[in-house]
N, C-alpha and C positions, 0 to 999 in steps of 0.2 A: 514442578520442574519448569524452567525457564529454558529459551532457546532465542540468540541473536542471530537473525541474519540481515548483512547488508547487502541488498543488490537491485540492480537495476530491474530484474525480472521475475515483475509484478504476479504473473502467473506463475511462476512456481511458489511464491509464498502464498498466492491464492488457496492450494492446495495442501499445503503442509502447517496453515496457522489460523488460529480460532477468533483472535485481535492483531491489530497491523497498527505502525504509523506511519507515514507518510512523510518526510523531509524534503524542503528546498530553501536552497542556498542557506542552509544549516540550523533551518528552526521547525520542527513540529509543525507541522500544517492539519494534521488532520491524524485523530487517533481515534481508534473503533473497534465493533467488529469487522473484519475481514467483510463479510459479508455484506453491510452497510456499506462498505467504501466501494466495493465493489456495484452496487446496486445505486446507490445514489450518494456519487462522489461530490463535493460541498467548496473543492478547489480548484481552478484549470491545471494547475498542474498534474493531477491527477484526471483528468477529466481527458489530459492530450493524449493523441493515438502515441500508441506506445510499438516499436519495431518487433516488440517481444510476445505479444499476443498474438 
């Protein structure tokens, strides 16, 4: 089973997905496990304090 979500809020898909990707300004930056990106994120945009955490 497959499951999309788009949203801004990092932490809820922290919690509900096994792999993640990561987009800005509309190209794949960074695709993983969940847990890897979490743990040692490889891009600033990911890497910036997020209002959502």
């Amino acid at each position: 089973m497959a499951i999309l979500i788009i949203t801004h809020n990092l932490n809820l898909v922290r919690h509900m997905t096994d792999r993640m990707a990561i987009m800005y300004l509309g190209r794949f930056v960074e695709v993983s496990s969940t847990e890897r990106i979490f743990d040692l994120p490889h891009h600033p945009y990911t890497e910036a304090p997020s209002p959502f955490f």
